[in-house]
PAGUKE-555527 format. One record per residue: residue in one letter; y, x, z of N, C-alpha, C in turn. Coordinates in steps of 0.001 Angstrom, whole numbers, padded with zeros to 6 digits, always signed. Atoms other than C-alpha are relative to their C-alpha. Layout:
% residues N
AYXZYXZYXZ
...
***
This chain:
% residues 139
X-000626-000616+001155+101421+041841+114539-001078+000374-001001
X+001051-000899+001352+099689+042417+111053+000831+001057-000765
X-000338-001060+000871+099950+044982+108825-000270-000069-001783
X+000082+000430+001327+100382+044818+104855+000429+001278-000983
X-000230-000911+001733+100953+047263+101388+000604-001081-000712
X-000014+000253+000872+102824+045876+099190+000865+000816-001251
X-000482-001307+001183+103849+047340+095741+001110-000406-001099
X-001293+000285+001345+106950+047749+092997-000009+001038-000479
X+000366-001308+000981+106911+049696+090122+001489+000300+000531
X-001262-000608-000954+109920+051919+091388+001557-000174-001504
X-001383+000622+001086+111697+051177+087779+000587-001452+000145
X-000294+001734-000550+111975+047238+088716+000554+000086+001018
X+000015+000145-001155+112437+047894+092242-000289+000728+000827
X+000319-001460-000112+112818+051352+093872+000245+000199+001622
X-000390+000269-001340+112667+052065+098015+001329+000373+000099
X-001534-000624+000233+115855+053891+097078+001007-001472-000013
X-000444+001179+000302+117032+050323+096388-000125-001164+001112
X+000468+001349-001319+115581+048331+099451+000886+000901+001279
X-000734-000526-000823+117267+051396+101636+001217-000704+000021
X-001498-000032+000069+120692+050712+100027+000066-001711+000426
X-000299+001010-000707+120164+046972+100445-000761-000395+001357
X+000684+000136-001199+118425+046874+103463-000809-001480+000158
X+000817+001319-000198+117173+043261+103351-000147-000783-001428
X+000504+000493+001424+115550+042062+100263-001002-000835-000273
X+000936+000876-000033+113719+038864+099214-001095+000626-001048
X+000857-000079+000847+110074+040167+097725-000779-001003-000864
X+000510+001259+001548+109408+038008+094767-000520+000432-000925
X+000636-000178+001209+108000+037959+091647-002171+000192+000191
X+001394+000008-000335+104389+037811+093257-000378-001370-001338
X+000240+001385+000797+102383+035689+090411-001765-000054+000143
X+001493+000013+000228+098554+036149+091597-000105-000849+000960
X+000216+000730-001263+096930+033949+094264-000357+000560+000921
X+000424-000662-001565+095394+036286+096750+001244+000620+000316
X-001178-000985-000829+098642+038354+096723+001038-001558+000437
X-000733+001162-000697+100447+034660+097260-000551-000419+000932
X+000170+000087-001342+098504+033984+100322-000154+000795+000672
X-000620-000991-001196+099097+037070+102064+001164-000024+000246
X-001161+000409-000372+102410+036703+101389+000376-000995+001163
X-000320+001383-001452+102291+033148+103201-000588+000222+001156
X+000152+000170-000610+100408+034586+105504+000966+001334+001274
X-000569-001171-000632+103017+037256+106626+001437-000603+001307
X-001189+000459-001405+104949+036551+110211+000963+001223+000082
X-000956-000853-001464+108206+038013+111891-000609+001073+000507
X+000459-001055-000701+107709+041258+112767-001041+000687-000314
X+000861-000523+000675+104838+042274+110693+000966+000852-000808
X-000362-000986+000502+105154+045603+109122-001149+000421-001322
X+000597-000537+001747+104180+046843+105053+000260+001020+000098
X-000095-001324+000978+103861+050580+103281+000896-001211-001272
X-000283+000069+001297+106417+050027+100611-000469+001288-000950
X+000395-000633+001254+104535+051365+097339+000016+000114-000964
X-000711-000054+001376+105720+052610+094183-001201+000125-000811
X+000867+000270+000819+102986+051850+091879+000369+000354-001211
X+000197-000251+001360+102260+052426+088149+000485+001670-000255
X-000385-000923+000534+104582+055534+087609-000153+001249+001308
X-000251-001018-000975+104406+057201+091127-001658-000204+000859
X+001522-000072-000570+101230+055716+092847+000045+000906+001762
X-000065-000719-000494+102340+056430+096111+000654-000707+001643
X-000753+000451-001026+103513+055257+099929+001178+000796+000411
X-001513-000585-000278+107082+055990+100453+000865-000448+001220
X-000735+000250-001117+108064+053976+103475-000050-001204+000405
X+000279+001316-000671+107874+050992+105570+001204-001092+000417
X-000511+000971-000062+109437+047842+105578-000806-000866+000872
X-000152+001342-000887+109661+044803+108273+000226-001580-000483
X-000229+001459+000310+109011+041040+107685+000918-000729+000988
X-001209+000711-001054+112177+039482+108787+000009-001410-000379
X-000068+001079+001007+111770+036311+106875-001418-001040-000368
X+001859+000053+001378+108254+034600+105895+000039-001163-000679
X-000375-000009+001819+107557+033038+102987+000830-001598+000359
X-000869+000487+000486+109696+030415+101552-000154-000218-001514
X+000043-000056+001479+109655+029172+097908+001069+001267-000796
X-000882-001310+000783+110743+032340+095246+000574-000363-000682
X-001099+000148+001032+113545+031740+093674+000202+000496-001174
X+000210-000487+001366+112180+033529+090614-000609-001153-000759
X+001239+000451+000809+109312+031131+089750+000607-001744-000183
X-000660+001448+000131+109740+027394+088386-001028-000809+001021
X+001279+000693-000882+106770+026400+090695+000168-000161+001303
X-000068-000324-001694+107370+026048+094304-001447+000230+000904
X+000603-000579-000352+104162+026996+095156-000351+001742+000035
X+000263-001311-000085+104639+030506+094440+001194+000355+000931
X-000552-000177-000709+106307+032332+097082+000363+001306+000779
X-000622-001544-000039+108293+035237+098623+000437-000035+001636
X-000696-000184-001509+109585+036816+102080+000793+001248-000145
X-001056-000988+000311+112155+038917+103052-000680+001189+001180
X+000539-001237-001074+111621+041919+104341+001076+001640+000092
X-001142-000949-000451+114098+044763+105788-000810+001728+000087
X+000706-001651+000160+113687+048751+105525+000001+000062+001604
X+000214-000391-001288+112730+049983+108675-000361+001815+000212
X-000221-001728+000076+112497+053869+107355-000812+000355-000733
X+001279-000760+000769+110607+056515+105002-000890+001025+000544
X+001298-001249-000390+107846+058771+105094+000917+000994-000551
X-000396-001227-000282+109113+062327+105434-000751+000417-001003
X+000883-000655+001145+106585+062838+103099-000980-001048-000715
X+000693+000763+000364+105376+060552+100859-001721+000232-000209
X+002082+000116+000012+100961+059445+100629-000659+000132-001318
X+000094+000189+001360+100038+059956+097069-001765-000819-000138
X+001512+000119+000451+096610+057670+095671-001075+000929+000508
X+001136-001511-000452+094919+060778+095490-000077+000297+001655
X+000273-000463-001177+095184+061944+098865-000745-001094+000673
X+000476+001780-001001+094325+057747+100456-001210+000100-000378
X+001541+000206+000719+091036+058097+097977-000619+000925+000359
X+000710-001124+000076+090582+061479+098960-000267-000104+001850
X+000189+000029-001968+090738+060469+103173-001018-000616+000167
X+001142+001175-000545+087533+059281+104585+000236-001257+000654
X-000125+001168-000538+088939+057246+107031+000716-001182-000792
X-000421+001038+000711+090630+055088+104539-000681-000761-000991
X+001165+000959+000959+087699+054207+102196+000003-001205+000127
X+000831+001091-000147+087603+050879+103330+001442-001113-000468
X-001525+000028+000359+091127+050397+102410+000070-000927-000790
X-000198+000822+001162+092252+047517+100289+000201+000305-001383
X-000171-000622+001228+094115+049568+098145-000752+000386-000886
X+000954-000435+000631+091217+050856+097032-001087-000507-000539
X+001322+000934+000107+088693+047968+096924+000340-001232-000944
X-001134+001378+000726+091877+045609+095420+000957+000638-000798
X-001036-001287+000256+093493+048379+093184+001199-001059-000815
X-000925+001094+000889+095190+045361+091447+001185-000704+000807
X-001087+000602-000483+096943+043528+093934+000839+000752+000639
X-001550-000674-000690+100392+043706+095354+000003-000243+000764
X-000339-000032-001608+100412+042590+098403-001659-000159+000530
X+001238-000150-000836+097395+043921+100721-000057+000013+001351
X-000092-000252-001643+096267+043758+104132-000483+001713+000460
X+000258-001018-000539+096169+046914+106141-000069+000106+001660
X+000283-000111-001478+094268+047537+109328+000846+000822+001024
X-001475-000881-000856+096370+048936+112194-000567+001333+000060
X+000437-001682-000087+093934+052036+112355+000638+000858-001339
X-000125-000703+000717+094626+052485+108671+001807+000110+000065
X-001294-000348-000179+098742+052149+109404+000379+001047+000715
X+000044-001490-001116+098409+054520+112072-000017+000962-000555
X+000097-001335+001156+096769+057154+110082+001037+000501-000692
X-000746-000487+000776+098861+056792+107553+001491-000070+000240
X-001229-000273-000764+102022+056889+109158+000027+001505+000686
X+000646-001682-000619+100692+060021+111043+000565+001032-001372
X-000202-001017+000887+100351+061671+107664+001479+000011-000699
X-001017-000034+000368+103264+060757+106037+001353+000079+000372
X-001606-000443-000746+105780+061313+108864+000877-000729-000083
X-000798+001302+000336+107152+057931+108963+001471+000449+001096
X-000929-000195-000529+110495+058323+110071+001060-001586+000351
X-000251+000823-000384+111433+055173+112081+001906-000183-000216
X-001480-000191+000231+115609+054013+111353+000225-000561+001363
X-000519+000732-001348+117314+053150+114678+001118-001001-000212
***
């Protein structure tokens, strides 16, 4: 199992919105490193969904039920999307500040790749941050 970040500005695309539909194809990826993480995301791999630009912030984790597949946004079939299902929120969302302000996370993508949307995340740093944010698993 890997582990991944990826991000939506919460006005486009809000976890409030991936709750209510529970299974949602992530598209609109248009960079190349965030398009081969995408492709490289299996079954059963788990993301921080993150509300970027206006909130800057981990709110809850989603499950790759799906992997990639051409996006039905783009005219290119090389760009590409997966689906991925809520699997529950943080009790308390992770804000920037606090991830920049944790030692153990320095090494963090987020932080080294503040640009891209879809990142890899080590299982120590999922751990952690699940810890802090009181991920609240859905049954």
């Amino acid at each position: 199992m890997a582990f991944w970040l990826v991000k939506s500005e919460p006005e486009a695309f809000s976890w409030a919105q991936q709750m209510h539909n529970n299974v949602e194809p992530w598209t609109g990826v248009r960079n190349y490193q965030a398009r081969n993480n995408l492709a490289a995301m299996k079954n059963g791999d788990l993301a921080f969904f993150y509300h970027s630009v206006s909130e800057k912030r981990i709110v809850g984790v989603v499950e790759v039920v799906r992997e990639a597949y051409p996006d039905p946004t783009a005219d290119d079939p090389r760009w590409v999307c997966v689906d991925v299902k809520a699997m529950g929120a943080f009790g308390r969302p992770v804000s920037l500040a606090e991830i920049k302000a944790d030692p153990a996370l320095a090494e963090m993508a987020l932080l080294k790749q503040s640009r891209l949307s879809v990142a890899p995340v080590t299982e120590e740093e999922f751990r952690h941050l699940t810890q802090i944010g009181g991920w609240v698993r859905l049954s």
